[in-house]
KEPA-887180 format. One record per residue (C-alpha): x, y, z; residue in one letter. Coordinates in pm, whole numbers, plus 50000, padded with zeros to 5 digits. Layout:
<kekols>
(kekol (X Y Z) "A")
...
</kekols>
This chain:
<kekols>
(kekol (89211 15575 65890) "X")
(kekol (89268 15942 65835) "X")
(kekol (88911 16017 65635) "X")
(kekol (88802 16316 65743) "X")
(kekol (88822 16618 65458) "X")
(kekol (88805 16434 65152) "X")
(kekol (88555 16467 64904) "X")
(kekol (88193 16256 65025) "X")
(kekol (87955 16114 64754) "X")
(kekol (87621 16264 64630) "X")
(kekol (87503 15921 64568) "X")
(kekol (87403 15862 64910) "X")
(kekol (87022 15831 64959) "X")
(kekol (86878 15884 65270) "X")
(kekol (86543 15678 65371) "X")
(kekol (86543 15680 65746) "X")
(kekol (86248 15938 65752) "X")
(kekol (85984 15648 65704) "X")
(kekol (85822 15783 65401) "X")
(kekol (85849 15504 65170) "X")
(kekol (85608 15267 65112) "X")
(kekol (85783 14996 65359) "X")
(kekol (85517 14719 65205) "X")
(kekol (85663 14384 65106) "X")
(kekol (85805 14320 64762) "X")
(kekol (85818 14013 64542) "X")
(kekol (86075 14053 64268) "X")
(kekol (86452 13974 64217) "X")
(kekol (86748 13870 64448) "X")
(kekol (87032 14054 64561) "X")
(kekol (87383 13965 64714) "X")
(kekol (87453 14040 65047) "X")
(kekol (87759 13992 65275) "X")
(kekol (87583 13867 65575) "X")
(kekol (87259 13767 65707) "X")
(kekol (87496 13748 65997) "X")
(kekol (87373 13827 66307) "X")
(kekol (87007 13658 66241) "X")
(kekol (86902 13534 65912) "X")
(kekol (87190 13332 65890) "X")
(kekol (87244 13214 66254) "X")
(kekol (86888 13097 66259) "X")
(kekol (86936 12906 65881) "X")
(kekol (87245 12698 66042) "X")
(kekol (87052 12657 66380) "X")
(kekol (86752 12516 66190) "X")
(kekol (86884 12345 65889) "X")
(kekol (86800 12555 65620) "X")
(kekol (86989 12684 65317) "X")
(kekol (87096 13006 65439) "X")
(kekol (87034 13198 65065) "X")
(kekol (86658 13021 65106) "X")
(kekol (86637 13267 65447) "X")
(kekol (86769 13546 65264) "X")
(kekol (86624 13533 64933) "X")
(kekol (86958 13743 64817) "X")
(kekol (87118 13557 64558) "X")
(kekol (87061 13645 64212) "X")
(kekol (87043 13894 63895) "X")
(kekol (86756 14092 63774) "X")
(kekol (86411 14091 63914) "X")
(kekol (86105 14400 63838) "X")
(kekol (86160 14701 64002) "X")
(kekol (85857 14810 64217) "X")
(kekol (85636 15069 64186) "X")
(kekol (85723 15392 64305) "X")
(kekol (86031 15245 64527) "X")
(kekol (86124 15577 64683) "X")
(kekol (86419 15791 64515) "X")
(kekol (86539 15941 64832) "X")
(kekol (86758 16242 64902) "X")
(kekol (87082 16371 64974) "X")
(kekol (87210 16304 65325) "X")
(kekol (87127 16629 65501) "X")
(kekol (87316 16763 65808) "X")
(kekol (87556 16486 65828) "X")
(kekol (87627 16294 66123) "X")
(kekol (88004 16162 66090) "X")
(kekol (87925 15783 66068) "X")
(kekol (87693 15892 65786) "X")
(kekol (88018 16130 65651) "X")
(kekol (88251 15806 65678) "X")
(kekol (87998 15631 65472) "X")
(kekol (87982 15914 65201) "X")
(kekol (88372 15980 65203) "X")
(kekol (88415 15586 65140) "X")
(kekol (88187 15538 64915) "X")
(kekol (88330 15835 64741) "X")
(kekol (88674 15683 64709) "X")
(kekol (88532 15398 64566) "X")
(kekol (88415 15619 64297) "X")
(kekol (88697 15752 64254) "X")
(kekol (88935 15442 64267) "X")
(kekol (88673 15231 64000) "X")
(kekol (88607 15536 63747) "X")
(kekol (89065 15594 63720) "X")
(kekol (89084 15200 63700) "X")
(kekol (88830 15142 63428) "X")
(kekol (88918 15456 63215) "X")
(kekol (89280 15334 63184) "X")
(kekol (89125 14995 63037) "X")
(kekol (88918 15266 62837) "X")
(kekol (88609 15104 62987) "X")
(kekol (88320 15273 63112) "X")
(kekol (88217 15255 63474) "X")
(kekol (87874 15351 63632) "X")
(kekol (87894 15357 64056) "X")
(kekol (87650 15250 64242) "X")
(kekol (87404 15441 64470) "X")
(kekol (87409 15349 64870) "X")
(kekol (87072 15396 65043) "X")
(kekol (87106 15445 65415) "X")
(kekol (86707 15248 65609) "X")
(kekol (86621 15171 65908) "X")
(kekol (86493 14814 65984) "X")
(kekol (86308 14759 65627) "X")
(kekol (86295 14943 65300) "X")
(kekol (86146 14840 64950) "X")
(kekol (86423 14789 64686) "X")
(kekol (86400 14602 64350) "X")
(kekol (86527 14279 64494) "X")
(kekol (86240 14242 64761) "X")
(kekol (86175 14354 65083) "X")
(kekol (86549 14490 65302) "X")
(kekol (86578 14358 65647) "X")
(kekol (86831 14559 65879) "X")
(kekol (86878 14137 65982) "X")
(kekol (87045 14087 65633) "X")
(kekol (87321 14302 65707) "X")
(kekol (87455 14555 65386) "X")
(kekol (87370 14415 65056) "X")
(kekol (87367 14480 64719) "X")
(kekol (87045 14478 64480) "X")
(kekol (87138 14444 64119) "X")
(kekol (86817 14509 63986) "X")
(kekol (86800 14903 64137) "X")
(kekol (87201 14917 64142) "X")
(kekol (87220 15002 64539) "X")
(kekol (87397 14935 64799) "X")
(kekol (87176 14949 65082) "X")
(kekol (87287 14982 65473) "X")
(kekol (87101 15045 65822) "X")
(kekol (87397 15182 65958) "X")
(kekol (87334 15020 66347) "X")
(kekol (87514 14702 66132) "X")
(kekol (87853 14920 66211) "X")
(kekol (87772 14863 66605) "X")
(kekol (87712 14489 66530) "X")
(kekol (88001 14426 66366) "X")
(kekol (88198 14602 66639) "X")
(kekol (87986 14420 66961) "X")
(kekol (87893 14103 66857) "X")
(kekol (88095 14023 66571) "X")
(kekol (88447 14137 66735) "X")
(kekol (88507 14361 66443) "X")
(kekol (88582 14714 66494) "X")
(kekol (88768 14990 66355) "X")
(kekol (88683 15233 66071) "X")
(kekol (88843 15037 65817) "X")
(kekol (88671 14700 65909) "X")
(kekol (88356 14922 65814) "X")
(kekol (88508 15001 65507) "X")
(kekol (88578 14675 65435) "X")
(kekol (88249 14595 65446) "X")
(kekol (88141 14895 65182) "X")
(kekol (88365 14832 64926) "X")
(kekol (88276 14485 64940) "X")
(kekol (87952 14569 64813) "X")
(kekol (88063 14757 64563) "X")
(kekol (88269 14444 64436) "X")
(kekol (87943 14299 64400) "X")
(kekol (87820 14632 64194) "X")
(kekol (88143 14532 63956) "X")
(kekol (88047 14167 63968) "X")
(kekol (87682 14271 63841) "X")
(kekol (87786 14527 63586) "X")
(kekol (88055 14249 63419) "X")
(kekol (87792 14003 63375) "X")
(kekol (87959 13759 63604) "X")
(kekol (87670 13776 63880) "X")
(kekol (87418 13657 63565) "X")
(kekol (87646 13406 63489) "X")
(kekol (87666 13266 63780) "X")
(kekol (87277 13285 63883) "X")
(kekol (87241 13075 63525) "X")
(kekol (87483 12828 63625) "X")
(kekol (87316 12765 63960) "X")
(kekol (86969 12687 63793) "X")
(kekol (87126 12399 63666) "X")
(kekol (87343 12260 63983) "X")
(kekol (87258 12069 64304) "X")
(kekol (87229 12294 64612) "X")
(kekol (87562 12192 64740) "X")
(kekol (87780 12240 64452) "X")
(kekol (87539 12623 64385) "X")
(kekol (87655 12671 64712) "X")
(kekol (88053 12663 64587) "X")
(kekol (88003 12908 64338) "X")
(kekol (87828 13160 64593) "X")
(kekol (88140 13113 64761) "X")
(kekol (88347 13178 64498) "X")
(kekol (88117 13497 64378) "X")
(kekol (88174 13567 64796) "X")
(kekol (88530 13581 64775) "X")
(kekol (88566 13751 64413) "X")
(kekol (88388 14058 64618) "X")
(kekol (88659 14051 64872) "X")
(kekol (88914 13999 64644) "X")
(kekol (88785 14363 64431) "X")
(kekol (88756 14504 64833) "X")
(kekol (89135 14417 64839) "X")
(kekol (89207 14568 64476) "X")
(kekol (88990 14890 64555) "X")
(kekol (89217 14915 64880) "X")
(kekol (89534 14923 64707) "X")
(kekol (89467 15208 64471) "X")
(kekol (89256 15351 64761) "X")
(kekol (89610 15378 64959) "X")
(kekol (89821 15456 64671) "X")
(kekol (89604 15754 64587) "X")
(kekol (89516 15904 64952) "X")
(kekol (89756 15747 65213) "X")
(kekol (89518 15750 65464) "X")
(kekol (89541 15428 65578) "X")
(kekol (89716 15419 65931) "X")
(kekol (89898 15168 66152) "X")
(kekol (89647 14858 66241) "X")
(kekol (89387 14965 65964) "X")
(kekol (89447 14663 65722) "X")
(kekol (89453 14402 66050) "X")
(kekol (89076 14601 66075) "X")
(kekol (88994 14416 65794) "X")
(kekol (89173 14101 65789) "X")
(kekol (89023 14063 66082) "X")
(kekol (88662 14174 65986) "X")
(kekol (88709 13909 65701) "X")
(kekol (88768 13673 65938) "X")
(kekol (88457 13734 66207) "X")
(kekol (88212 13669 65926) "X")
(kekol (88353 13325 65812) "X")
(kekol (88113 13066 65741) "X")
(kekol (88318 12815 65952) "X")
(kekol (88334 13083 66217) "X")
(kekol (87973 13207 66227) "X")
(kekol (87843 12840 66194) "X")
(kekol (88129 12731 66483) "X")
(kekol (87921 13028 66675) "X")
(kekol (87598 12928 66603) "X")
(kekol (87516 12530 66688) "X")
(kekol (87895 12431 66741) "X")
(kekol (87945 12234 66459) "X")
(kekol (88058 12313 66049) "X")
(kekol (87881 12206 65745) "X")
(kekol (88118 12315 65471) "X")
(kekol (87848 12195 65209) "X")
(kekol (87636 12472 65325) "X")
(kekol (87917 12797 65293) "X")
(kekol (87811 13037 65124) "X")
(kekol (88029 13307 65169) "X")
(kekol (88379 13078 65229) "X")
(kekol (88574 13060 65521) "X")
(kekol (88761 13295 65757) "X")
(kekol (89094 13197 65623) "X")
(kekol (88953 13200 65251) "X")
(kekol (88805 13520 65276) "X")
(kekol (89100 13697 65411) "X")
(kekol (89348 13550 65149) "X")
(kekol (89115 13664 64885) "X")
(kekol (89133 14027 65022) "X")
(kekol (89496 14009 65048) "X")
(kekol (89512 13898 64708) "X")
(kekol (89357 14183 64561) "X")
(kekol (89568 14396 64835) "X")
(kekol (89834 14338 64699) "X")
(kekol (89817 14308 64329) "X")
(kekol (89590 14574 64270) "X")
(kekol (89435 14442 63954) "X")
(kekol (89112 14248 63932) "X")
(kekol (89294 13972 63752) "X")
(kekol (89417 13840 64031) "X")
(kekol (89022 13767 64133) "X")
(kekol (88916 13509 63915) "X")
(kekol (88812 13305 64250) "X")
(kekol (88629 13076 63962) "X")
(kekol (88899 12972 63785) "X")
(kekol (89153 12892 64129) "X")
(kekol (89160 12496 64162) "X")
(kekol (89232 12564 64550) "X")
(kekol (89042 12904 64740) "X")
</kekols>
């Protein structure tokens, strides 16, 4: 992925320094796209609703007091210059496809922690992988999750990393369309099981926008290179409920996905791939995923 030299976002907050109150929040929910390496390995190992681990599904929720504004990255290292450049592009990509629908779009900000920070949705583990807080409107990331998903997952490449941002921007879309509240409302009324379907299908609209964001993404820059797209196929694939369950106690519970399946999730990527229009992500209204 040929990134280096484009433009890199001033929406990036850094709050590594440790100067934020780091005590634990009660408030809203969030969406994430993992728990994967603990949170959610321990929920299958022990039984337990992985979401009820996480506490990340949901809208809304009070902002806390004085959560910590941040600042601009300073002095750059290059992981934290992918992260701005990508992040960046996803700007760019979401503000050209909403003005030609003459809609207004608002990006969200991405907060680089370490190991906890405060955000409207609760307390941030570095455990839950990157998520996305609707009640602030941030994309937060401890960026050691980019070693994980290269180590233990089996995930590497720049693009599998990119994957993983603009999937939480899909969720920023998701939020900002109203379909996150909608969803959150409907689950209030449903059994556990059939709440967990629609996370799934929430799951997989957010890969499905990753897949859309990557088509204009390409058409616009080129930069994509020979192997980048199996990146994240193949990063879709790694964090598969089936797969991560499989990995965890041997045995799959598909009542308990919450995210969908390896196979799911990477048709749901291509699909926005390759039509390039968020249309083609109405993962609620498919009879089959």
């Amino acid at each position: 992925m040929k990134w280096q030299g484009h433009r890199q976002s001033d929406r990036v907050e850094d709050l590594r320094g440790g100067g934020g109150d780091m005590r634990p929040r009660i408030g809203g929910k969030g969406l994430s796209l993992g728990g994967i390496v603990i949170a959610l390995l321990a929920s299958w190992m022990f039984g337990i609703n992985p979401m009820t681990v996480l506490g990340l599904l949901g809208e809304g929720g009070t902002l806390p007091a004085e959560v910590p504004a941040g600042a601009p990255l300073q002095a750059r290292s290059e992981s934290e210059q992918f992260v701005a450049t990508v992040l960046a592009d996803t700007e760019d990509v979401w503000a050209a496809y909403f003005a030609q629908r003459q809609q207004a779009h608002e990006p969200p900000r991405l907060v680089v922690f370490r190991d906890a920070v405060p955000t409207a949705c609760g307390q941030g583990e570095s455990a839950m992988g990157p998520f996305y807080c609707p009640g602030d409107e941030k994309v937060y990331l401890d960026l050691g999750f980019f070693d994980t998903l290269r180590s233990q997952l089996g995930a590497p490449g720049d693009f599998a990393q990119a994957y993983v941002i603009a999937h939480e921007v899909g969720h920023h879309l998701q939020h900002r369309l109203g379909i996150s509240a909608r969803v959150q409302q409907a689950r209030q009324r449903l059994s556990q099981a059939q709440g967990n379907q629609l996370s799934v299908r929430l799951e997989l609209q957010a890969d499905c926008f990753a897949g859309v964001w990557a088509h204009h993404s390409q058409r616009g820059k080129g930069w994509l290179e020979q192997g980048d797209l199996e990146e994240a196929m193949n990063a879709a694939s790694r964090i598969g409920d089936d797969v991560l369950q499989k990995a965890a106690r041997g045995t799959v519970v598909p009542e308990s996905f919450t995210h969908g399946t390896a196979a799911q999730r990477q048709r749901w990527f291509q699909n926005g791939l390759q039509a390039g229009r968020i249309e083609a992500c109405d993962s609620f209204g498919a009879k089959t995923l």
